[in-house]
C-alpha positions as CSV (number, residue, x, y, z in Angstrom):
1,X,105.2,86.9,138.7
2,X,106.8,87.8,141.7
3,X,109.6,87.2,143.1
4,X,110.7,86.9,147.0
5,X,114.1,87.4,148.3
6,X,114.8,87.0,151.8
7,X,111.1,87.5,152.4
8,X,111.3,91.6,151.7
9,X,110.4,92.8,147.7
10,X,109.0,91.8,144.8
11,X,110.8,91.4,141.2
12,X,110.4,94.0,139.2
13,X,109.4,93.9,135.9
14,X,111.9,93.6,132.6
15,X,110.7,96.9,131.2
16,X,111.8,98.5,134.8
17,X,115.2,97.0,134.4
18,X,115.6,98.1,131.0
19,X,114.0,101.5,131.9
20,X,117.1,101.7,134.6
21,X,120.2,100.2,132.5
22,X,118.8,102.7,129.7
23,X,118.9,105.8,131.6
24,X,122.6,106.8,131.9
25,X,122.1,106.6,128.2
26,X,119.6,109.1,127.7
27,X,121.2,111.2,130.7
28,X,124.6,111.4,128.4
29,X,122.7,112.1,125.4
30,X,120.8,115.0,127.4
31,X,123.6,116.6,128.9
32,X,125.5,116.7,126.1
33,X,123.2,118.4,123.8
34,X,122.9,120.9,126.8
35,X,127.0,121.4,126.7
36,X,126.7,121.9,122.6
37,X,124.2,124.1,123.1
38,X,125.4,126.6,125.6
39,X,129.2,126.0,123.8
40,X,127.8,127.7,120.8
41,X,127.4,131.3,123.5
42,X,130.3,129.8,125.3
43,X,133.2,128.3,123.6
44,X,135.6,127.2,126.4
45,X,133.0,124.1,127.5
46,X,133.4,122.7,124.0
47,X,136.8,121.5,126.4
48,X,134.2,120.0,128.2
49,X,133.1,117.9,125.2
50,X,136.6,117.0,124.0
51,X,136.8,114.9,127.2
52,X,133.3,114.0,127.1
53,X,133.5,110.4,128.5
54,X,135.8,111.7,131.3
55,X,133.5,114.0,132.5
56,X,130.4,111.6,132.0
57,X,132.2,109.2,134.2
58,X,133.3,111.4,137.2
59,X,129.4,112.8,137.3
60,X,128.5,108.9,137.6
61,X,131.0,108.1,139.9
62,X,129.8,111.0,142.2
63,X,125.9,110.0,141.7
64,X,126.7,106.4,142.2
65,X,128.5,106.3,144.8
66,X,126.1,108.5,146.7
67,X,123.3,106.4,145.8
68,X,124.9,103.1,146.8
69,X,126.0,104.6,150.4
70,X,122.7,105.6,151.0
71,X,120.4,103.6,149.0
72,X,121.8,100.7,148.7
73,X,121.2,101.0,144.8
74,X,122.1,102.7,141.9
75,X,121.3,106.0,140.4
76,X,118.9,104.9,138.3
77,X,117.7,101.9,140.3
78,X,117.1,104.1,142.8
79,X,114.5,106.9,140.8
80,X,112.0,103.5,140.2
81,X,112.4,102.6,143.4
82,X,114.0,99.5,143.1
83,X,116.9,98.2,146.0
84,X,120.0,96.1,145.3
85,X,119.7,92.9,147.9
86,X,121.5,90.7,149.4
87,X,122.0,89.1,153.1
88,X,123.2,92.5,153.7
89,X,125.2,95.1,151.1
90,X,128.7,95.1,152.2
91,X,131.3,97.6,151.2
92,X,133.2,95.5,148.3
93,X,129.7,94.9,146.7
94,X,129.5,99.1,146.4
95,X,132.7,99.2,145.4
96,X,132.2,96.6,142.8
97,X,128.7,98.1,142.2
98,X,130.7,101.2,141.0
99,X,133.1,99.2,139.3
100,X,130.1,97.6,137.3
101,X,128.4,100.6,136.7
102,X,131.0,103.4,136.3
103,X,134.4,102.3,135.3
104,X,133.5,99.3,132.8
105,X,131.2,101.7,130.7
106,X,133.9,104.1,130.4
107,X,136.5,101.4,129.4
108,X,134.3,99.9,127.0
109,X,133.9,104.1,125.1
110,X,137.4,104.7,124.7
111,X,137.6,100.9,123.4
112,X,135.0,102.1,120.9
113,X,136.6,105.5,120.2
114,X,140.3,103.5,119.4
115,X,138.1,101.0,116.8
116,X,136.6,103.3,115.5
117,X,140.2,105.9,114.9
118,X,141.9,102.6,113.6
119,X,139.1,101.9,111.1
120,X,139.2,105.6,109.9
121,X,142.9,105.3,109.7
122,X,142.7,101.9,107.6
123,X,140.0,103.6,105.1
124,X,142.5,106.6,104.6
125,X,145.2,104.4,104.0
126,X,143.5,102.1,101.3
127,X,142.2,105.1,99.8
128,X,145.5,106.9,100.1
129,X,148.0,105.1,100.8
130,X,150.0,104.8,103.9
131,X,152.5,107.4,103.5
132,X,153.4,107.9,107.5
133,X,154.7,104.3,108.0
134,X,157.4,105.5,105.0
135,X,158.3,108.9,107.1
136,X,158.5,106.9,110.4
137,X,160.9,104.7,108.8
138,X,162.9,107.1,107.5
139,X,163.2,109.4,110.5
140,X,163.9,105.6,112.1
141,X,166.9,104.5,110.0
142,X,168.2,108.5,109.5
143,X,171.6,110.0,111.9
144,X,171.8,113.6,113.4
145,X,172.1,114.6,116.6
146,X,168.2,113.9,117.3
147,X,168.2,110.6,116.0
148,X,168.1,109.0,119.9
149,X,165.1,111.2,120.7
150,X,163.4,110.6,117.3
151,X,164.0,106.9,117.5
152,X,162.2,107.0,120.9
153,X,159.3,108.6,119.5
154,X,159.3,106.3,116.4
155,X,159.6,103.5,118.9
156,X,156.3,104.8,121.2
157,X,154.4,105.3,118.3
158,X,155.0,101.8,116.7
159,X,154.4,99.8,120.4
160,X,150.5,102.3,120.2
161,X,150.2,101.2,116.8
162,X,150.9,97.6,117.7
163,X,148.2,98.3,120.7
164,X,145.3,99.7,118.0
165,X,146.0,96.9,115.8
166,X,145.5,94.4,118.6
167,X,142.7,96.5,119.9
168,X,141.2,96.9,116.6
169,X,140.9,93.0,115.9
170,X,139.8,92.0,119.3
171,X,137.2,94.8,120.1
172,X,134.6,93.2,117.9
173,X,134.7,89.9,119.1
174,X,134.9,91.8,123.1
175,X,131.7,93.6,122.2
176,X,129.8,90.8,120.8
177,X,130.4,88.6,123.4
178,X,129.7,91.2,125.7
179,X,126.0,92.5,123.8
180,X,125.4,88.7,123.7
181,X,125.8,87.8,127.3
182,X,123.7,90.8,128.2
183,X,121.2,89.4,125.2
184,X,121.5,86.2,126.8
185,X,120.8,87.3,130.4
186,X,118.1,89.7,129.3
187,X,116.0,86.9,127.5
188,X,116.4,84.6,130.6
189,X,115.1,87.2,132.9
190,X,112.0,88.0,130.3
191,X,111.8,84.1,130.5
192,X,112.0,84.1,134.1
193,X,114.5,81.5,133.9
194,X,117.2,83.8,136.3
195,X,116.9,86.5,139.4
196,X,119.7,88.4,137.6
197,X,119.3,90.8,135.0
198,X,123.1,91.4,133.9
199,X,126.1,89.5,134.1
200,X,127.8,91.7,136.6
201,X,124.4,91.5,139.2
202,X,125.3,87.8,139.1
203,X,128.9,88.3,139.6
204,X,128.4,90.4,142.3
205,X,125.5,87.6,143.8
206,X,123.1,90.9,144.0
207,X,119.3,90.8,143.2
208,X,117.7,93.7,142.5
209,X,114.0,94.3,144.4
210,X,111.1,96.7,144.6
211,X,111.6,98.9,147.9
212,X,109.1,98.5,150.5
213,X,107.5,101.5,152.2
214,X,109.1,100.8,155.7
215,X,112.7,100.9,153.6
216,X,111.8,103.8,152.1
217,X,111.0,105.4,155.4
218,X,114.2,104.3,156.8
219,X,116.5,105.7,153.9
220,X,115.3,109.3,155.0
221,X,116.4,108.5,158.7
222,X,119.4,106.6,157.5
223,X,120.5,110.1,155.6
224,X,119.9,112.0,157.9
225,X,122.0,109.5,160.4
226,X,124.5,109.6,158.0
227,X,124.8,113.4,157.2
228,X,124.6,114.3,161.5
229,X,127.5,112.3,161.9
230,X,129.5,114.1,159.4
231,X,128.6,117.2,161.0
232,X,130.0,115.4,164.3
233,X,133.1,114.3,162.9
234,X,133.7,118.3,161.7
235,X,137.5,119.3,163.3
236,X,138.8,123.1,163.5
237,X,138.0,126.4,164.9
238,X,134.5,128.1,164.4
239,X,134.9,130.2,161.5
240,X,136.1,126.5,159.8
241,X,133.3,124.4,161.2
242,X,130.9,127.2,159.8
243,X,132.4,126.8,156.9
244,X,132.8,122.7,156.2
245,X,129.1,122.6,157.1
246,X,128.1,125.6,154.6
247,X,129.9,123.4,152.0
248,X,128.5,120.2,153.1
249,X,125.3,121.9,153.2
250,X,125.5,123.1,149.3
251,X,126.9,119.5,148.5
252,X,124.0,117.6,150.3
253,X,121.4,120.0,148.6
254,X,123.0,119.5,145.0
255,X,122.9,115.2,146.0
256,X,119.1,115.9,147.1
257,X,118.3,117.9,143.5
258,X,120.4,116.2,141.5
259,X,118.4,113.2,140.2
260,X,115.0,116.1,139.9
261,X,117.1,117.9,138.0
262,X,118.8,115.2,135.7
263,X,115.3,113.5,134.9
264,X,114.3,117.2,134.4
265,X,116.9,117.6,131.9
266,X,116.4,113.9,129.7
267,X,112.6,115.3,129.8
268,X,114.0,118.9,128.3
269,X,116.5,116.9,125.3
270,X,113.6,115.1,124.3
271,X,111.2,117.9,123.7
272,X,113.8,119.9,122.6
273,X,114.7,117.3,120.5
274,X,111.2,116.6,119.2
275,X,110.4,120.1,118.4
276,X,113.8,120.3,116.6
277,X,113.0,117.2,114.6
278,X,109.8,118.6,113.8
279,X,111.1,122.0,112.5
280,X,113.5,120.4,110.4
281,X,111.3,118.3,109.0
282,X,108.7,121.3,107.9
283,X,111.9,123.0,106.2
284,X,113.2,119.9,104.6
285,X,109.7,119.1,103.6
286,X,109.2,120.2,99.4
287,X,106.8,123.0,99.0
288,X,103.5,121.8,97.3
289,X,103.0,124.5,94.4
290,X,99.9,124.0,92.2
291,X,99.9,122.7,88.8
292,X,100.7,125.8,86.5
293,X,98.0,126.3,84.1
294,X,97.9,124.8,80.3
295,X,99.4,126.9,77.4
296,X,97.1,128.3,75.0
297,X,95.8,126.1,72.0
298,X,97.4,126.9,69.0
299,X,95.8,128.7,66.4
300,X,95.0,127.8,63.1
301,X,96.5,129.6,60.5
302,X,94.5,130.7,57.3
303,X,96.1,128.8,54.9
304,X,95.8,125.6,56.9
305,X,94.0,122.7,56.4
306,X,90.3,123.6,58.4
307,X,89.8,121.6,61.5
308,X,86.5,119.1,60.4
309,X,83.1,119.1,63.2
310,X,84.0,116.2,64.5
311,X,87.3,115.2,66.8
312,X,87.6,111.9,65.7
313,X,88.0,112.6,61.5
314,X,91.7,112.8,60.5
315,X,91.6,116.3,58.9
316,X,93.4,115.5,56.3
317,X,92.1,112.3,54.8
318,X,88.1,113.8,56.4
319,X,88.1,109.8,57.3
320,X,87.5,108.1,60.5
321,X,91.3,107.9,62.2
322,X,93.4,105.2,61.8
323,X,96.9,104.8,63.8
324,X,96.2,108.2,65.2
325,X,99.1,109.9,65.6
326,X,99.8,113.6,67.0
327,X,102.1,116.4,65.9
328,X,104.1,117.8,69.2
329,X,104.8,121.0,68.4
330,X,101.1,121.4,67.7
331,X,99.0,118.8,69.7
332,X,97.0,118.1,66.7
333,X,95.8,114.6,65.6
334,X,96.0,112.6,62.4
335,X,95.9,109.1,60.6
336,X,99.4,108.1,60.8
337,X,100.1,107.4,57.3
338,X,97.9,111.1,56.2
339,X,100.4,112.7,58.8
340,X,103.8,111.0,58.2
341,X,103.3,111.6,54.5
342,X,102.4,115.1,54.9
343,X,105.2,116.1,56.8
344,X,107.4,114.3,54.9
345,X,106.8,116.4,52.0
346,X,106.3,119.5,53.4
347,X,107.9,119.7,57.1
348,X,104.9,121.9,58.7
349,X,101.7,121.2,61.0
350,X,99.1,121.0,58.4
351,X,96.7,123.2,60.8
352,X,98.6,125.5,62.2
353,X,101.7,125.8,59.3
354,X,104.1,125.6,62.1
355,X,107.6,123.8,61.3
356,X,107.9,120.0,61.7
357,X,109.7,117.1,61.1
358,X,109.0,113.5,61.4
359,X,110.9,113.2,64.6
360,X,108.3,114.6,66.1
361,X,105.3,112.4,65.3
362,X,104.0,110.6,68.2
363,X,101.6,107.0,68.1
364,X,98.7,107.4,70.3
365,X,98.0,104.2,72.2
366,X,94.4,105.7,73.4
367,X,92.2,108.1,70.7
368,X,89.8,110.3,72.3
């Protein structure tokens, strides 16, 4: 169905929106198995991973706000071609765009990283016991001359406990409100019942569009608007106007390759992540050996009872079997009552004179 807003664009789809909300994700996940890899070579960028969302968030902020001042859309918006509308996209709507898109994201990881610290903590201490709360007291309540600085530090850590706790039993009911309203939001615009995808598009009043090719057209000659009057607004002698426009230059190439090469890079995790999966699972997979051959049939000895012509005689009674029942350490079959007595008695294999007990008489359920 489409969808017209201010006469220009057509809705896009609800697999397109959840294409572009879903791609940060898979852009995290890819550049962090890059940094993991090349960290195993290179151990100072598993720094770089320590502060994981931080780093995240300052790429995004970059690639945002770029794609906002020249697009009018997001980062990933902008690789479907898609344009954020309104009467006209003013400067607080980017800001707020960024705001939406880079800084609540980043607040709502480290919310998750505290829960999920102050649930570890709480499963060590009921496993445990909480030992530390004992120490801090004690340091708390003891005298010397550092007791001011270590009742400071007791103090600190108290108030950030105090903040976990709070954190730890208001996060869940933060993030289910928050995954419902997006829930929420996401059926109605499956439903076609709203023009807003997310709750922060209809904060911000923003509808999201397909780009037309005339807007396409004019985002090349709006960059390179943009970009000529930077070179303008270049102050300095030669050798430092030479300069700012060499760096402005590498900058505006990396902006121009950027979202190639971060697409190239989710395309790169998954394979490598497929053919990973795939190796992993022909190693863990058991190794299918075939079925070892039978042991040999025992013999029978000399002084043993003869086997008779036919299979189905007990060869001790040299009657038709009834109950048949088989010696294990032998295989052999007899009537149940011939057997049980005979071993009874003698503790061998009638056939093959081998040792026996009763233990090991089995009932057969099916006689051959």
């Amino acid at each position: 169905m489409l969808f017209q807003v201010g006469g220009q664009g057509t809705r896009p789809t609800f697999f397109e929106m959840s294409a572009a909300q879903q791609l940060p994700a898979s852009l995290r996940a890819a550049l962090t198995y890059s940094i993991g890899v090349l960290a195993l070579r290179r151990p100072f960028l598993h720094k770089v991973l320590d502060h994981e969302d931080e780093f995240f968030s300052l790429l995004m902020l970059v690639l945002e706000t770029h794609s906002l001042r020249i697009t009018d859309a997001s980062f990933a918006e902008s690789l479907y071609g898609l344009r954020r509308r309104t009467s006209g996209l003013e400067k607080h709507q980017r800001v707020l765009s960024v705001v939406f898109l880079v800084a609540l994201p980043y607040l709502k990881s480290k919310l998750h990283s505290i829960y999920n610290k102050e649930r570890e903590a709480r499963l060590q201490a009921s496993l445990w016991g909480n030992g530390d709360e004992t120490v801090e007291d004690a340091e708390y309540f003891s005298g010397g001359e550092s007791s001011l600085v270590s009742r400071e530090v007791t103090i600190r850590s108290r108030l950030m406990k105090k903040i976990q706790k709070i954190m730890f039993v208001c996060y869940p009911w933060l993030h289910a409100s928050s995954e419902g309203m997006s829930f929420a939001y996401q059926l109605l615009y499956l439903l076609d019942a709203t023009g807003f995808y997310s709750l922060g598009l209809h904060a911000l009043g923003i509808h999201v569009c397909r780009a037309t090719g005339q807007e396409l057209m004019d985002t090349s000659s709006r960059i390179s608007k943009i970009r000529s009057n930077e070179r303008e607004r270049l102050h300095g002698p030669p050798w430092l106007k030479a300069l700012q426009r060499a760096l402005l230059s590498c900058t505006y190439t990396m902006l121009d390759y950027a979202q190639t090469g971060l697409i190239a890079a989710v395309f790169f995790f998954k394979m490598m992540e497929w053919w990973y999966q795939s190796a992993e699972e022909r190693m863990s997979a058991p190794t299918v050996y075939p079925p070892p051959p039978p042991p040999p049939a025992p013999k029978v000895a000399k002084e043993g009872i003869p086997l008779p012509p036919d299979r189905t005689i007990c060869p001790l009674c040299s009657q038709k079997r009834a109950n048949p029942s088989i010696v294990t350490i032998s295989g052999f079959v007899f009537c149940y009552a011939c057997i049980f007595k005979y071993v009874s008695q003698y503790n061998r294999c009638p056939v093959t004179l081998m040792p026996a007990n009763v233990d090991q008489i089995r009932r057969l359920f099916h006689d051959m």
